[in-house]
C-alpha positions as MATLAB code, in Angstrom:
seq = 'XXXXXXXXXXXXXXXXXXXXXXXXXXXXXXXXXXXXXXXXXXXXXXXXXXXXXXXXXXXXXXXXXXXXXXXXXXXXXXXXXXXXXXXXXXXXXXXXXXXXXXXXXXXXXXXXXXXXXXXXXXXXXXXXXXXXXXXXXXXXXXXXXXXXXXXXXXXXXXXXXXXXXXXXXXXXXXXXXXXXXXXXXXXXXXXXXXXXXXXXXXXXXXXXXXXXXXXXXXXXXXXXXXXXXXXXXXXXXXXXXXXXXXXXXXXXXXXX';
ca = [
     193.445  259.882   83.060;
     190.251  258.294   81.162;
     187.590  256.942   83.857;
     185.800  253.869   82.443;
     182.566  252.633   84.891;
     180.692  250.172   84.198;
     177.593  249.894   85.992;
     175.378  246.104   86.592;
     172.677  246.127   88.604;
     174.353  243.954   91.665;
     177.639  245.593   91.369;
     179.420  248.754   89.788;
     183.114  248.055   88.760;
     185.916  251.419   88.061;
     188.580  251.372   86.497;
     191.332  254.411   85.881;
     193.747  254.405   82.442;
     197.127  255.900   81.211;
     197.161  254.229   78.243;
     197.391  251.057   80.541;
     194.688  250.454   83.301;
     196.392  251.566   86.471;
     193.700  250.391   89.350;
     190.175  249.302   89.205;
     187.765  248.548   92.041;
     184.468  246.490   91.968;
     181.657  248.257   94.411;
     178.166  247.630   95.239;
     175.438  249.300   92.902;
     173.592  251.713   94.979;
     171.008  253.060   92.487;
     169.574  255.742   94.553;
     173.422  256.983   94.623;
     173.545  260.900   94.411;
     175.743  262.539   92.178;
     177.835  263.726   95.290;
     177.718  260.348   96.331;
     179.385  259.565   93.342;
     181.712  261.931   93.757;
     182.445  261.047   97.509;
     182.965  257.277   96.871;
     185.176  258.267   93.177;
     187.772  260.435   95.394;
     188.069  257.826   98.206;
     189.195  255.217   96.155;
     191.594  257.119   93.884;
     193.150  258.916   96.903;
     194.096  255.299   98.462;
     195.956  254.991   95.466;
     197.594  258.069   95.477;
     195.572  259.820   92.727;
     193.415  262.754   92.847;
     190.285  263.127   91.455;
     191.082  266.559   89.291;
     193.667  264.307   87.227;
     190.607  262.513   85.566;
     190.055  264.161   82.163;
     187.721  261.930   80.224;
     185.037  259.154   80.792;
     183.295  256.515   79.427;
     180.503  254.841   80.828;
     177.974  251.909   80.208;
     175.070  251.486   82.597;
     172.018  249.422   82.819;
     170.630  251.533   86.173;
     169.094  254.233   84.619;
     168.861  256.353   87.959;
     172.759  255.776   88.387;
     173.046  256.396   84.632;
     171.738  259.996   85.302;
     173.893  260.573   88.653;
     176.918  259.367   87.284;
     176.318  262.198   83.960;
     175.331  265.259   86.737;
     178.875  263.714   88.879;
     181.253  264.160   85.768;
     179.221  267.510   84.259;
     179.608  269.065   88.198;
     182.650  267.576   89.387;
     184.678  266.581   86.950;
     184.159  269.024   84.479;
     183.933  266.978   81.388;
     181.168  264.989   79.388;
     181.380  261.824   79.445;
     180.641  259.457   77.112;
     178.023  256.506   77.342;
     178.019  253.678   75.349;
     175.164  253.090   73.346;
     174.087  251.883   69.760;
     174.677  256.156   68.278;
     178.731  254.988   69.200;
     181.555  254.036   66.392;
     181.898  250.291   67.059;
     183.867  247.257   65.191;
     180.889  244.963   65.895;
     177.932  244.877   64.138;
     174.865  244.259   65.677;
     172.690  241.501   64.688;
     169.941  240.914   66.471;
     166.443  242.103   65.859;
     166.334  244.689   68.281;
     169.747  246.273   68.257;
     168.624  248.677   70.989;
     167.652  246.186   73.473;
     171.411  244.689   73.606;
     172.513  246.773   76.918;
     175.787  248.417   76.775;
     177.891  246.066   79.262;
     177.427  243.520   76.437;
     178.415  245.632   73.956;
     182.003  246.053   75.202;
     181.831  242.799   76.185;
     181.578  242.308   72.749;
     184.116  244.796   71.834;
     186.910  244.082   73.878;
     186.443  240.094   73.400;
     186.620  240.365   69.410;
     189.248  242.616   69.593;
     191.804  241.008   72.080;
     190.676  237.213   71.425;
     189.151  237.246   67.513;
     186.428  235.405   66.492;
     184.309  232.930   66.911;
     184.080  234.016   70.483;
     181.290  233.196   72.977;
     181.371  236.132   76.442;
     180.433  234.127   79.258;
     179.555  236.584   81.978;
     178.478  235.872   85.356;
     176.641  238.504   87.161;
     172.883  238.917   88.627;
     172.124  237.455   85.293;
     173.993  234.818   83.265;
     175.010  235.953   79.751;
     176.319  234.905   76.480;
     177.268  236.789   74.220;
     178.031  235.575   70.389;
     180.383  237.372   68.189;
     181.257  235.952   64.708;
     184.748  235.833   62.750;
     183.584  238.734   60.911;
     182.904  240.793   64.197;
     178.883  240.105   64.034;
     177.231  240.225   67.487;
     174.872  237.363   66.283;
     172.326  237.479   69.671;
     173.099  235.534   72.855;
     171.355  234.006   75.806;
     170.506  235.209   79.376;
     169.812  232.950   82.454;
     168.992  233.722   85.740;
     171.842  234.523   87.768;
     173.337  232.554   90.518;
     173.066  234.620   93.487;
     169.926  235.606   92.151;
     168.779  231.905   91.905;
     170.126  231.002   95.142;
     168.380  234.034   96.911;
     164.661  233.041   95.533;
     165.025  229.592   96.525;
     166.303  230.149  100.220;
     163.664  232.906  100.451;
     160.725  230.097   99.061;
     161.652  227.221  100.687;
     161.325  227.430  104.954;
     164.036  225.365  106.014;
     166.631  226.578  103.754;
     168.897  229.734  105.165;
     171.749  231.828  103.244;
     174.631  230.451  102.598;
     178.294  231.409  101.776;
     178.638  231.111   97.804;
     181.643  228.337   97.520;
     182.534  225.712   96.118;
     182.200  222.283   98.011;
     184.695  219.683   98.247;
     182.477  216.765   96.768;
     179.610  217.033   94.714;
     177.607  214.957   96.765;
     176.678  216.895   99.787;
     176.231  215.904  103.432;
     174.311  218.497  104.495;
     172.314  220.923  103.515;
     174.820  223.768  103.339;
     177.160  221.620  101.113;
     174.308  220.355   99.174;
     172.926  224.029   98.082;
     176.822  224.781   97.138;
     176.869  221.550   95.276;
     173.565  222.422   93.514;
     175.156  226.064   92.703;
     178.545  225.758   91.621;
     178.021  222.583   89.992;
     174.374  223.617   88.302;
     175.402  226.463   86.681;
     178.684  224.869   85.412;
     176.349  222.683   83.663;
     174.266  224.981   82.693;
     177.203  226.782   81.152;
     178.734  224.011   79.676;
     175.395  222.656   78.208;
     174.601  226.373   76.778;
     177.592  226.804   75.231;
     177.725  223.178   73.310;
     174.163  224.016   72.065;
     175.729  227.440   70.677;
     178.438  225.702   68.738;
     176.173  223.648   67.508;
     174.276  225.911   66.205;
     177.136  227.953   64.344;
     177.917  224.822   62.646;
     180.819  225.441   60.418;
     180.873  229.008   61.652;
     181.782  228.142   64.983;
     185.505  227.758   63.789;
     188.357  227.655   66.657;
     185.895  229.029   69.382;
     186.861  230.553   72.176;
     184.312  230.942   75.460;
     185.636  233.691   77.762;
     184.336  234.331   81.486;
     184.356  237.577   83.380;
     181.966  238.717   85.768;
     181.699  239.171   89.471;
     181.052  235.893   90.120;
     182.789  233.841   87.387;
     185.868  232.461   89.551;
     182.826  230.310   91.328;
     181.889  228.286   88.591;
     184.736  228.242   86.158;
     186.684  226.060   87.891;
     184.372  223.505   87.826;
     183.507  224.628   83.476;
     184.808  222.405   80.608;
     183.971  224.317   77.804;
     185.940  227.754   79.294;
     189.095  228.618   77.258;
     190.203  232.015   78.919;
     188.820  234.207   81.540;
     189.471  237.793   82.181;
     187.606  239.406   84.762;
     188.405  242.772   83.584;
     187.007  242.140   79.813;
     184.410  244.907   80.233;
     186.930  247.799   81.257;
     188.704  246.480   78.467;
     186.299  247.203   76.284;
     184.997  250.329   77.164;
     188.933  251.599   77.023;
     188.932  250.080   73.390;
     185.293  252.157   72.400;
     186.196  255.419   74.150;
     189.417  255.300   71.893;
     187.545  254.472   68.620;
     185.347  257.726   69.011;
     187.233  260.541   70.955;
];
């Protein structure tokens, strides 16, 4: 079995492939997570699935926590027995990078990337909702062209309730009217419906600016917390929540 993990910095999502993805779970990101840790957590979740942890032969991982980075390398060296193989700009890769600091593009977006121009062609725009907001621009000829990041929503919603006295937490939903009335169903309101528009606004301005190059675009969501917004999105054409797995499955083939 090939392990693909793909670590964010709010959450950590695993998936396990035979040729076809056979379970994946999404976990919290614990960056002070020991190797063992690792280890622990990896062989609960495949034994509730009937699978044991010995029957994982390869591994491919992209991580923007460099602390888990180096836990999750000691995990597979120790207990799995294998290297495993991070994705990074020194990988074979159908897209091209574009940008003027290839090295700064982390390697979530990368497969991103990958998987997106591979299963849905280009023009495609990756719309992925996480502790940050990406988008992620791939051309017809498989160019990552750049992209835009915006701050996140739980991370947006968390520095306002913390600034502002007499607001408190609450659950991330969507309302049943826009106009709120109370506070609780105004800060949803704000949420779901602000960074819909954001989204929607973002990715007009990116068409416009491919112009001609824009083509038949598609705009694909994934991410932890896309099902909030997307619902409430004009400009989404597909969503797969699963896109990153995806593409770390399609790298880790292109350069074992």
């Amino acid at each position: 079995m090939l392990l693909a993990i793909d670590v964010g910095n709010t959450q950590t999502v695993i998936g396990v492939f035979d040729r076809e993805l056979l379970h994946n779970w999404r976990i919290s990101t614990h960056p002070l997570k020991t190797a063992d840790e690792w280890a622990l957590s990896l062989s609960e979740l495949l034994t509730i699935e009937g699978l044991k942890i010995d029957g994982i032969k390869e591994a491919v991982i992209a991580s923007v926590v460099p602390d888990a980075t180096q836990a999750l390398n000691k995990m597979c060296r120790n207990t799995l027995k294998l290297d495993p193989l991070f994705v990074g700009l020194d990988i074979k890769n159908r897209i091209t990078i574009k940008t003027d600091n290839p090295q700064e593009v982390g390697a979530d977006r990368i497969a991103n990337a990958a998987a997106a121009y591979e299963l849905y062609g280009g023009s495609v725009i990756v719309v992925d909702v996480g502790t940050a907001t990406t988008f992620d621009v791939i051309s017809s000829k498989g160019e990552y062209l750049g992209g835009v990041i915006a701050p996140g929503v739980e991370t947006s919603l968390k520095a306002l309730t913390e600034r502002a006295a007499r607001l408190s937490d609450v659950a991330i939903e969507k309302p049943v009217n826009v106009i709120g009335k109370n506070t609780t169903e105004s800060l949803q309101s704000g949420v779901v419906y602000g960074f819909a528009g954001q989204i929607d606004t973002l990715v007009g301005k990116i068409i416009d600016e491919l112009g001609e190059d824009a083509g038949d675009v598609k705009v694909i969501a994934t991410g932890g917390l896309a099902d909030l917004v997307i619902g409430a999105c004009k400009t989404i054409t597909d969503k797969d929540p699963l896109l990153t797995l995806k593409g770390l499955k399609l790298i880790y083939d292109q350069n074992k």
